[in-house]
N, C-alpha and C positions, 0 to 999 in steps of 0.2 A: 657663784659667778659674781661679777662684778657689777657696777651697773648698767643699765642700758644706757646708750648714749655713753655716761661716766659711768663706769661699772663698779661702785662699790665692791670692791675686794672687799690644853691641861692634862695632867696626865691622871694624880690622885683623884679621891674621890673630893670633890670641895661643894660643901652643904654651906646656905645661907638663907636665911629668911626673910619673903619681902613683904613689908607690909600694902598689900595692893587696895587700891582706892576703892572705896566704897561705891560710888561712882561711876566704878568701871561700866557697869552694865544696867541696863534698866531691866532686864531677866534675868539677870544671874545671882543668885543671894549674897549680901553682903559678907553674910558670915562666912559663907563657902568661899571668898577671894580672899579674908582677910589671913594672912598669916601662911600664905604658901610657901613651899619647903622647895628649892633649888638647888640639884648635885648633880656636880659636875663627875659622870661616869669616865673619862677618858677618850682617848682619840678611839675610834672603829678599825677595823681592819688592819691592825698590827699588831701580831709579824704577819708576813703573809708568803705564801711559795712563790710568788713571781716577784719577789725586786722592787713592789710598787711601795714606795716611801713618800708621795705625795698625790691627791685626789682635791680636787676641788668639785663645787656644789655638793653633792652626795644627795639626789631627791629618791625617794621610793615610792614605786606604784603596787600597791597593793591586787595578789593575785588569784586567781579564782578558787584553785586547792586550799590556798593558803602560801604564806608567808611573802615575797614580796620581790622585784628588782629593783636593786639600786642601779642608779643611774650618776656617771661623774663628769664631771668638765676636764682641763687640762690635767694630766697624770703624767707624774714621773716615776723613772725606771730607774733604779741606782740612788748612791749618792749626790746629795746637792746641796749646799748650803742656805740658798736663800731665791723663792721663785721670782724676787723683784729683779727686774733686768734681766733675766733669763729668757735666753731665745728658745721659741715655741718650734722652730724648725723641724724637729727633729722628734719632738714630744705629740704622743696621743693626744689627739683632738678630746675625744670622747670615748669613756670604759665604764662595761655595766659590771653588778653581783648577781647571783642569785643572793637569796636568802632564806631559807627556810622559817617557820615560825616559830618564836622561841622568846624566851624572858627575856627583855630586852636587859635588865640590869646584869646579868652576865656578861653584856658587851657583845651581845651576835657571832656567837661562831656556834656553830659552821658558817662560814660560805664559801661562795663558788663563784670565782671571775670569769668571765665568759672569755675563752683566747681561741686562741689562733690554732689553724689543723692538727700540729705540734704539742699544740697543749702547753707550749716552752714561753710564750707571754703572752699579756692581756692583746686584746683586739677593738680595734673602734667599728662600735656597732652602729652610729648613723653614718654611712659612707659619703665619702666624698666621692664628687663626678671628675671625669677626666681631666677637664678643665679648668679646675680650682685647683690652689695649690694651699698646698698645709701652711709653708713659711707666711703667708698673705694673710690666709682667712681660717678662720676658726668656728666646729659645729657644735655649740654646748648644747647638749641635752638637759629639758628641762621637768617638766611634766609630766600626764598622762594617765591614761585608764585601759582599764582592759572591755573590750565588745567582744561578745563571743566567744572566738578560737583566736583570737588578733589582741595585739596590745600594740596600742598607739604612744606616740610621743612628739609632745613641742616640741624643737629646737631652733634655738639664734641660732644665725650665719651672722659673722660679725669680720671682719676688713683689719686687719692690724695695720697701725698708722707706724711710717717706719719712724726710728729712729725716737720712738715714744712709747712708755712701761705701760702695757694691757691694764694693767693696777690704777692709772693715772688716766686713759682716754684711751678709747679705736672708734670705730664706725659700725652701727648695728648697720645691717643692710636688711635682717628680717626676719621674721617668723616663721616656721616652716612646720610641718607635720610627716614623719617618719611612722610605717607600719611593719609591724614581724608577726608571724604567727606565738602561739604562744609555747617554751621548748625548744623551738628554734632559733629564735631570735636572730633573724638575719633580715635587716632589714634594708625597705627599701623606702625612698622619699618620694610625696606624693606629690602630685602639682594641682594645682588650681584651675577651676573650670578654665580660665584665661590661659593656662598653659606657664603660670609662673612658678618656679618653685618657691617661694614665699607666697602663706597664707598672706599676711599682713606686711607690711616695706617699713620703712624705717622711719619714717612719720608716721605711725600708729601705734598703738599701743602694741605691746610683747603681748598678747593671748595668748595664754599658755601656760605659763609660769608657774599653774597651779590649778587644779582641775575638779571641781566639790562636784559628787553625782548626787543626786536629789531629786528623788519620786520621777519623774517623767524628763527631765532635764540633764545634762553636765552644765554646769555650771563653770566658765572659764574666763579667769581671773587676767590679765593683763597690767601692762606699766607704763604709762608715760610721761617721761623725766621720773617724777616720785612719786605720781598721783598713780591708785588703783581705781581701774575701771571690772566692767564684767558684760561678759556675753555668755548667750545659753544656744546649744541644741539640744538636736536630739542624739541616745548613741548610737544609732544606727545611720545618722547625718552625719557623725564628725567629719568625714572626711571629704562633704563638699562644703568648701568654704561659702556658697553661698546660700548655706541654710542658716546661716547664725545670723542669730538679733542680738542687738547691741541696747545694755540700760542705757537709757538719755534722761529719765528722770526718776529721782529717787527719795526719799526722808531723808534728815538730817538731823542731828540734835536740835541745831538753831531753826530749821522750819520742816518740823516733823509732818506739814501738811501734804507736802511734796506726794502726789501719787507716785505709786510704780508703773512705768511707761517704757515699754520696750518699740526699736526698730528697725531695719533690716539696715537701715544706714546707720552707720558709728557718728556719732556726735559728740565732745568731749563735756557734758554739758553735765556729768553725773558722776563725780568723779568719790568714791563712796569712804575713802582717807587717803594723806597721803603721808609723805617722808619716810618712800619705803622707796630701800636701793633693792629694786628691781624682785629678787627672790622672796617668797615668803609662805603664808598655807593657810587655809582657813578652813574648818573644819571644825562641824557640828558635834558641841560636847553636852551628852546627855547626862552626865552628871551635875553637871553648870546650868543645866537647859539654856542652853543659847550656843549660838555661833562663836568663835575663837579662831582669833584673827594672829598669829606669830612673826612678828618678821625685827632683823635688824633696825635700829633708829638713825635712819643717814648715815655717816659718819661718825657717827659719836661711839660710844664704848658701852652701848647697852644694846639686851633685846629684851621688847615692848610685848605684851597683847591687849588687841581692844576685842571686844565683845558686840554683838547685836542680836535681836529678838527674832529679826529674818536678816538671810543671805545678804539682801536689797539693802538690809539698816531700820532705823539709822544706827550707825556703830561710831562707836564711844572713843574718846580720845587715848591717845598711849597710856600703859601702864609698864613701867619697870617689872619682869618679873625676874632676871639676872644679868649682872654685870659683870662679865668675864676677864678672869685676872688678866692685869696687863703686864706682859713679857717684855717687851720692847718698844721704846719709843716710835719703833715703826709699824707697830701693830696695826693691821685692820682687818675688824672684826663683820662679818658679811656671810650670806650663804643660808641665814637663821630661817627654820622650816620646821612643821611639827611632821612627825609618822604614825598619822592616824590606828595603822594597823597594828604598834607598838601598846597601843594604851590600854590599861586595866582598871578594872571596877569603874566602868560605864564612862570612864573618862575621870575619874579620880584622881589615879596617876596619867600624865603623859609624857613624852618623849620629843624633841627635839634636838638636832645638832645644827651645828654654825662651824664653820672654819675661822683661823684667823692666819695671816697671809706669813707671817712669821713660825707657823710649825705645817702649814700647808697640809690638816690633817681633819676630818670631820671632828668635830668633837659630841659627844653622844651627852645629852643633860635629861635629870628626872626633875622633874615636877611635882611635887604632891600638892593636891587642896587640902585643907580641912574638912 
């Protein structure tokens, strides 16, 4: 997805070596950063039985059996040449996978789009209300976790501004929380003690975007403008919004003295990196021992990871760990997220894809450490 506010919007295999900074991390060993190995597997999910030649976002939440749903943003059906200027009218808001568990370097197949009674095309699995109309407003699915028998899911509700490219500017209106059992997936949107369908409005941070569980906690990652924030419940609380506490104070490189101080009220006052367009993943790598932080760098033509010892921080400045060929002068690269449930030998190898708005297609990348 693009970014909040401004939404930041290959096929062979393409290998390249970065040499990542020593730096990166104050836990994670030099030697294990230096010299990691980045290839580019190809786009996911093509060919495919339904027609779908274009997916944006592409997040997976990893599932209780095993293997995982993906989750996508705008989808199209058919031929298109280019999703810049293209009206959304007509086009799926939002469309899940199944995915089974499997090597990811094979490139994930099987899967299995979740459709319509017919079976004959994909289906948008957070619904829209009577009320809202597709041409206007758009539901991108973001996040999420599975509790129990139920799998939850963030999702923007976002305002398209007329007569201006979704790529360039809309209006987030909010954050919301969608629940399906798990199988079914049919889901339905929760509201807020206050009776809003937005957890959080459009002055607060995105919560959501990325969902770390940890010992007694979920850990839930938020955006605003570029800066990350983070709130925690519990899983058996996600779904009253006013169970969550919000960090307001945390370490930092520059004043690592900083305690950790959470509070039931959001304050932007702890914002733990930023220069991240809205999407991204952080996810504890025991191979690294430490945290691993994955997201696009602005607008620029890279994607970055920093590192920290805890959740909280302090976490480490960007590090290049691939720079994806550039196809067209119009290119923008965006969407970069790791899939924890992908990764092998303890976090050795991992996995990541990113879109870029000129093939409008996930693109699936490995990682090796040393």
């Amino acid at each position: 997805m693009r970014n909040a506010i401004r939404h930041y919007r290959p096929a062979l295999c393409a290998c390249a070596t970065f040499a990542l900074l020593a730096s990166t991390s104050q836990s994670a060993s030099p030697a294990r950063l230096a010299g990691a190995t980045a290839c580019n597997l190809g786009p996911l999910f093509q060919p495919n039985a339904h027609n779908i030649t274009g997916q944006d976002g592409a997040t997976s939440i990893p599932l209780p059996a095993g293997g995982a749903l993906w989750l996508f943003g705008d989808t199209i059906e058919g031929e298109f040449r280019s999703i810049r200027g293209l009206s959304l009218a007509d086009k799926l808001s939002n469309t899940a996978a199944v995915v089974p568990a499997q090597r990811a370097r094979q490139g994930l197949t099987p899967f299995n789009f979740l459709t319509t009674t017919d079976s004959q095309r994909p289906r948008e699995v957070i619904p829209f209300h009577s009320d809202e109309s597709r041409a206007k407003e758009r539901l991108w699915p973001m996040h999420g976790t599975c509790v129990g028998e139920h799998i939850f899911v963030f999702y923007h509700r976002i305002s398209l501004l007329p007569g201006v490219d979704v790529f360039e500017n809309f209006k987030l209106e909010g954050m919301g929380l969608a629940r399906a059992r798990i199988g079914e997936w049919r889901f339905e949107r929760l509201s807020s003690p206050a009776g809003l369908r937005e957890f959080w409005t459009g002055d607060q941070p995105t919560f959501g975007v990325f969902v770390t569980p940890n010992e007694n906690f979920l850990y839930v990652w938020g955006s605003l403008m570029t800066g990350m924030f983070l709130a925690r419940t519990s899983p058996a609380s996600i779904s009253d919004s006013s169970s969550y506490e919000y960090l307001v104070s945390a370490p930092t490189l520059d004043e690592p003295q900083h305690h950790v101080r959470w509070s039931r009220r959001f304050a932007p006052s702890a914002p733990l990196f930023d220069s991240v367009p809205n999407e991204m993943s952080a996810v504890y790598n025991r191979y690294l021992r430490c945290y691993v932080a994955l997201h696009t760098y602005l607008r620029d033509h890279q994607i970055v990871i920093r590192t920290a010892p805890q959740i909280t921080g302090p976490w480490s400045g960007p590090t290049v760990i691939y720079e994806p060929p550039k196809l067209t002068d119009a290119d923008l690269i965006y969407a970069a997220k790791e899939h924890p449930e992908l990764a092998e030998d303890n976090g050795r190898i991992i996995y990541f894809t990113y879109v870029n708005s000129s093939t409008y297609q996930p693109q699936l990348v490995e990682v090796t450490f040393p």
